[in-house]
C-alpha positions as protocol buffer text, in pm:
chain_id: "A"
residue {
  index: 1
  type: UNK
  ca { x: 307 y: 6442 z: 2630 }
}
residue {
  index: 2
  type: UNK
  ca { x: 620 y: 6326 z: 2435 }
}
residue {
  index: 3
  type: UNK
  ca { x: 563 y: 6216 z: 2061 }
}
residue {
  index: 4
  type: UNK
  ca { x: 209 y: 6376 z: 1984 }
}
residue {
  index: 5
  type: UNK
  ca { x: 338 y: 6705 z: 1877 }
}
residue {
  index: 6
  type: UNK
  ca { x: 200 y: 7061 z: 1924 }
}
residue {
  index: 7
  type: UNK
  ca { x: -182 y: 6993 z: 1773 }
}
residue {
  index: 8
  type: UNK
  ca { x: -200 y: 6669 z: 1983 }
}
residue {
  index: 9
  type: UNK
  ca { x: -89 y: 6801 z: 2266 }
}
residue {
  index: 10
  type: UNK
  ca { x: -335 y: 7107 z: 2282 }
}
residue {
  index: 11
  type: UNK
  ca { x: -647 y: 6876 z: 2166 }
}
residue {
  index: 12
  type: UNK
  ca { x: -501 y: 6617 z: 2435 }
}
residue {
  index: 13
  type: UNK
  ca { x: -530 y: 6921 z: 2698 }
}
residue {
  index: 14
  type: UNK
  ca { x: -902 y: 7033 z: 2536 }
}
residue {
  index: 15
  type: UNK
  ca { x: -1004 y: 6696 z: 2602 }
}
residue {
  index: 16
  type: UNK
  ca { x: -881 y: 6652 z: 2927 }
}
residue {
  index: 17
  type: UNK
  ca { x: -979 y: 7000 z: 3084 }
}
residue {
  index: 18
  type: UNK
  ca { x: -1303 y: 6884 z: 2957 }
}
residue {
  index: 19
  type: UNK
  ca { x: -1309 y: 6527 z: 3111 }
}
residue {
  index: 20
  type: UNK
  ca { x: -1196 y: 6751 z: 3431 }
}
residue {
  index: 21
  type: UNK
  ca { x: -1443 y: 6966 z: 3429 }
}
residue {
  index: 22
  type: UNK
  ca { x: -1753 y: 6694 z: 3425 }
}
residue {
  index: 23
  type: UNK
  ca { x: -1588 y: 6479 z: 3668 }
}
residue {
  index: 24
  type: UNK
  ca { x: -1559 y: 6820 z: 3881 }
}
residue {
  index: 25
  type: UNK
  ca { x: -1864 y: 6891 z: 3875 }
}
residue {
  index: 26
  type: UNK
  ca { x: -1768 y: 7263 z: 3703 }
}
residue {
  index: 27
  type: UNK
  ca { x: -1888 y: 7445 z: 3404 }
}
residue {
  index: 28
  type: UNK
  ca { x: -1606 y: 7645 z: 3177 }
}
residue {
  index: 29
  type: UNK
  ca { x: -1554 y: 7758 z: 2843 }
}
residue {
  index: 30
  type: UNK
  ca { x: -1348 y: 7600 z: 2547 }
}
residue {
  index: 31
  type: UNK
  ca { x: -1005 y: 7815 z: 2652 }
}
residue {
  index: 32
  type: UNK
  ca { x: -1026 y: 7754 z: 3025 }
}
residue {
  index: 33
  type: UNK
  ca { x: -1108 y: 7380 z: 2935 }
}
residue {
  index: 34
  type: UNK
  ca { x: -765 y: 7417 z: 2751 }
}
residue {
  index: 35
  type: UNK
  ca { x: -545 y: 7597 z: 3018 }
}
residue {
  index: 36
  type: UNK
  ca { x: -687 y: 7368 z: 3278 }
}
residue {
  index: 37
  type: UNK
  ca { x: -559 y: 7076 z: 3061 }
}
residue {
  index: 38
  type: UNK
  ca { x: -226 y: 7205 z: 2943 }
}
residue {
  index: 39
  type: UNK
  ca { x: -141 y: 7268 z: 3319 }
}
residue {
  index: 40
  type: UNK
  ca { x: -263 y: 6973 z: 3442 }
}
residue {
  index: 41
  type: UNK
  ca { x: -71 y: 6764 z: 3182 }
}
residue {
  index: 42
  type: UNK
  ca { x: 247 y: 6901 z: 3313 }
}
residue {
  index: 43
  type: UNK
  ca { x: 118 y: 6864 z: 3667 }
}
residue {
  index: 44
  type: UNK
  ca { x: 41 y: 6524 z: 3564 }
}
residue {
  index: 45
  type: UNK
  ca { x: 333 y: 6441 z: 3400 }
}
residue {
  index: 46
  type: UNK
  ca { x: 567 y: 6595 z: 3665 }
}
residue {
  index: 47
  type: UNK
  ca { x: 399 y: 6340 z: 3970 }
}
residue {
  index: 48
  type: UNK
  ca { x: 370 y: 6025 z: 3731 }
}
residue {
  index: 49
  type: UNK
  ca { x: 764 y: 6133 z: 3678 }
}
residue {
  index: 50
  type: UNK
  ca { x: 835 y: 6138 z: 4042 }
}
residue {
  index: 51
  type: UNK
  ca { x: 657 y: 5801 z: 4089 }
}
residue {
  index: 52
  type: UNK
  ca { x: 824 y: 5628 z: 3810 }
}
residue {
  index: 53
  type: UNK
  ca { x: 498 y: 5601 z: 3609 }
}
residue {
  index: 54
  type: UNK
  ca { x: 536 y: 5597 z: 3258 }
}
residue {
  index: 55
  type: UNK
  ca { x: 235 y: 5620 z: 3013 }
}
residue {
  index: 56
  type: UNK
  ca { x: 348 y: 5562 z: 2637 }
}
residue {
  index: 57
  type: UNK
  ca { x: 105 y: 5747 z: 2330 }
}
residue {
  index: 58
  type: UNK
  ca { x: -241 y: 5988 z: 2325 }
}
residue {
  index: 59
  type: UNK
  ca { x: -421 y: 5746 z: 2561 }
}
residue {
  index: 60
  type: UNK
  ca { x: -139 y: 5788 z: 2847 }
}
residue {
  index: 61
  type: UNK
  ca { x: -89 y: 6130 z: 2790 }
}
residue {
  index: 62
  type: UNK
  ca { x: -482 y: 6164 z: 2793 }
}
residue {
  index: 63
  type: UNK
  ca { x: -498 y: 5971 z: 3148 }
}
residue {
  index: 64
  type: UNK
  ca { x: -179 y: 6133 z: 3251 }
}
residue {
  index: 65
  type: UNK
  ca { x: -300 y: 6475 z: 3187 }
}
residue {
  index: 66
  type: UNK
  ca { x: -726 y: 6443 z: 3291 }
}
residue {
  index: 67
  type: UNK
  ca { x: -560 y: 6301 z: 3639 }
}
residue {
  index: 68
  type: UNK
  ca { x: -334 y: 6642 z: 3687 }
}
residue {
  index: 69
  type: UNK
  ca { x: -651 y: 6806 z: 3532 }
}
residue {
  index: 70
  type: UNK
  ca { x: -855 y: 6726 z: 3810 }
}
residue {
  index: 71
  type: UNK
  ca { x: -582 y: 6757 z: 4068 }
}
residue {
  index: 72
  type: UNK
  ca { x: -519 y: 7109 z: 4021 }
}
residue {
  index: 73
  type: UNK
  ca { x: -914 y: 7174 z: 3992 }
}
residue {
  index: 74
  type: UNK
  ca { x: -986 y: 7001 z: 4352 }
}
residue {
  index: 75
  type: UNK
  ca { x: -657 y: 7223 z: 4476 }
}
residue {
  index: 76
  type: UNK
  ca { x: -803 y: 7520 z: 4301 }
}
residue {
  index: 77
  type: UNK
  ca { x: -1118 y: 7425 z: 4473 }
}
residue {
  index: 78
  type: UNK
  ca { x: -987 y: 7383 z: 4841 }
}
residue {
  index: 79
  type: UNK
  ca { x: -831 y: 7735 z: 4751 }
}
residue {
  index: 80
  type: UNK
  ca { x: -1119 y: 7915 z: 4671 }
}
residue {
  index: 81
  type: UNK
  ca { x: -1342 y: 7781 z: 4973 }
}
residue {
  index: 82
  type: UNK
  ca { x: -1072 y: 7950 z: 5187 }
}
C-alpha cells in the first residue's frame, strides 16, 4: 500500500476486511474487519509481488488487499473445519 500513508492504509484495510467479510459469507466487528484487512494487504501485496503484479493508488491497494483479505479468510476457514 505504497503512497497512501498511515490513515489510508488502515481505512484501505477497514474497507477491505469488510468487502472480505460479505463476500465470505462471515459476520465480524469493526477491529477484526481491520486486522483481517491489514494482514491480508500484506498477504496480498506479498503474492501480487511474486507474480509481478503491480497495482498503482487506493483502488489497487483496495483490490490488492480485499483479494489477500479473502485469501487468508478461506485459509482460516479450511483451518478451522479441521
Amino acid at each position: 500500500m505504497s503512497g497512501v500513508g498511515i490513515i489510508g492504509a488502515i481505512i484501505i484495510g477497514i474497507l477491505a476486511g469488510w468487502i472480505a467479510e460479505k463476500v465470505m459469507g462471515r459476520s465480524h466487528g469493526l477491529l477484526t474487519n481491520l486486522i483481517v484487512g491489514v494482514v491480508g494487504a500484506l498477504l496480498g501485496g506479498f503474492l501480487a509481488g511474486i507474480m509481478g503484479i503491480n497495482f498503482g493508488g487506493v483502488v489497487g491497494s483496495l483490490v490488492i488487499a480485499t483479494l489477500g483479505a479473502i485469501l487468508l479468510l478461506f485459509l482460516l476457514g479450511l483451518v478451522r473445519k479441521r
